[in-house]
N, C-alpha and C positions, 0 to 999 in steps of 0.2 A: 687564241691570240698568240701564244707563245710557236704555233708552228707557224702562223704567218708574220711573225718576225724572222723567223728561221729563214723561210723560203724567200724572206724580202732580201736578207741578207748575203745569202746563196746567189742569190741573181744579182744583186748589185755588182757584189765583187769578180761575179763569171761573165757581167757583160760590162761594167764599169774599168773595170781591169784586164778584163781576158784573161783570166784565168783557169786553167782547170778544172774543172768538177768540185776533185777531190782540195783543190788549194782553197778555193769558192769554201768548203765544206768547212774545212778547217779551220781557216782565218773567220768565219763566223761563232763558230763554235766557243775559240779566245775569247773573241770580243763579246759573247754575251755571257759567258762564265766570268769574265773581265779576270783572266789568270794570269794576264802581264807577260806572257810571253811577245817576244820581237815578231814583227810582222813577217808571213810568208815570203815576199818578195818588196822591194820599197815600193812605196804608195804615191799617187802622182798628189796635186791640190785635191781634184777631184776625189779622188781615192780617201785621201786623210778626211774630207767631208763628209763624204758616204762614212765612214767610220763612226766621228762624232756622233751623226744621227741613227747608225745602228745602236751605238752604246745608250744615248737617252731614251732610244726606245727600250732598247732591253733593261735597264735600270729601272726606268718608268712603270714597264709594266711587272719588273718584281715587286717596288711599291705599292704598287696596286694589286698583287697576287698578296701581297702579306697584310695588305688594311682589309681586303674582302676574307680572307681566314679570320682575321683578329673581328671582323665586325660579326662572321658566321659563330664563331666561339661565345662569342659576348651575347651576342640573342639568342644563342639557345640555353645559356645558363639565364640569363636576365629574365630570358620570357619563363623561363619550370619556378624560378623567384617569383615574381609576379604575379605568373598563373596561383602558385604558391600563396601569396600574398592576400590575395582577394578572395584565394576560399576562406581563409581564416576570417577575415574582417566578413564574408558572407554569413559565416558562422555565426561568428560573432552577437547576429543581429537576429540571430534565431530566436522563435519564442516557438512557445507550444509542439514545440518537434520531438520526433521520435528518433533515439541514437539506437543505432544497431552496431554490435560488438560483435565482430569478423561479418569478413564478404566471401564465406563459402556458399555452399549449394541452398544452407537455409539463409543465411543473410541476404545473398540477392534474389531470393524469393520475396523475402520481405521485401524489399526492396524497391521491385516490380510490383509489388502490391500497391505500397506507399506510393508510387507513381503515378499508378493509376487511377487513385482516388482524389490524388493530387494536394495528396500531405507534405510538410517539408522532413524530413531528417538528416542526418549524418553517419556516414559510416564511420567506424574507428578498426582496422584492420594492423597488424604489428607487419606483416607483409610485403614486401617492397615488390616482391614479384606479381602485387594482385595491380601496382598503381595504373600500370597503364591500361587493364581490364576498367577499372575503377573511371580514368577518366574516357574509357573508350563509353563505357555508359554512359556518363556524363552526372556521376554521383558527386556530390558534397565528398569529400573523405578526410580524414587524419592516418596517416601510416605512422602508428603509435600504438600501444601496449594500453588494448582497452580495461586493462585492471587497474594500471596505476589511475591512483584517484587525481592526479594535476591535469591529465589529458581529458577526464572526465568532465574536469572543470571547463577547460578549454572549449570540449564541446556542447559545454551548456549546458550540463545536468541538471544543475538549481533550475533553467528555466523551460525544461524537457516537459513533456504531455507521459511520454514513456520509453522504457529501454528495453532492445530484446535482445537477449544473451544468447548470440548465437554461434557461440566459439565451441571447438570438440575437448574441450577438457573439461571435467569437473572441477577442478582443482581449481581456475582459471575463474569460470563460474563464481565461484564462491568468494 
């Protein structure tokens, strides 16, 4: 949109005016940066008109350039909230599930098991680089530190069938 403002502008002034190319070029260029510089040559009626209406075009559609950024920003944080949101409350409502403690090689083994038998669980992975693995499967998950015992809570331990500790440390394990 912004080069067919350009090009509407460029022709206005190159055939509204007869102007030059490069005068055309230029006296657009002011007017949609709006830099307050004096006009290339003086402007007839017509000419100040064509003006006006290039400025609320180009005004208009910076407006509309910065609400479609502001609304792109805002639903991609709103929707990973959201998305966010409703796993937890799905969690939430878990009964009889199995939590699996990391989503490496043997975690989503399990995983794929648990799928296929068509059990429910949740993964808990500390991981931020596994989430979009995570959602690309289309797992339940918490990107949390399957030891500490609050996130345990979280994902339901008290009301779990069972847990498989599938992290690489010992330590961790225990």
């Amino acid at each position: 949109m912004l080069v067919a403002v350009f090009v509407f502008g460029v022709l206005g002034y190159w055939l509204l005016e007869d102007w030059s190319l490069l005068d055309a070029v230029y006296m657009t260029v002011i007017t949609l940066t709006t830099v307050g510089f004096k006009e290339v040559r003086p402007l007839d009626t017509n000419g100040r008109i064509f003006t006006i209406v290039l400025l609320v075009m180009g005004v208009g559609l910076a407006l509309i350039s910065v609400a479609l950024i502001a609304q792109l920003v805002a639903e991609t944080q709103l929707g990973v909230r959201s998305r966010r949101k409703r796993m937890e409350r799905d969690i939430d409502r878990l009964q009889d599930h199995t939590i699996i403690c990391a989503y490496g090689r043997v975690g989503r083994a399990v995983a794929r098991e648990l799928q296929a038998n068509g059990r429910t669980f949740v993964v808990i992975d500390p991981n931020e680089d596994l989430r979009e693995r995570m959602q690309t499967d289309g797992v339940p998950f918490l990107v949390e530190d399957p030891s500490n015992e609050s996130v345990l809570k979280r994902a339901g331990v008290d009301r779990a069938r069972s847990l498989v500790c599938a992290v690489d440390s010992d330590s961790t394990t225990v």
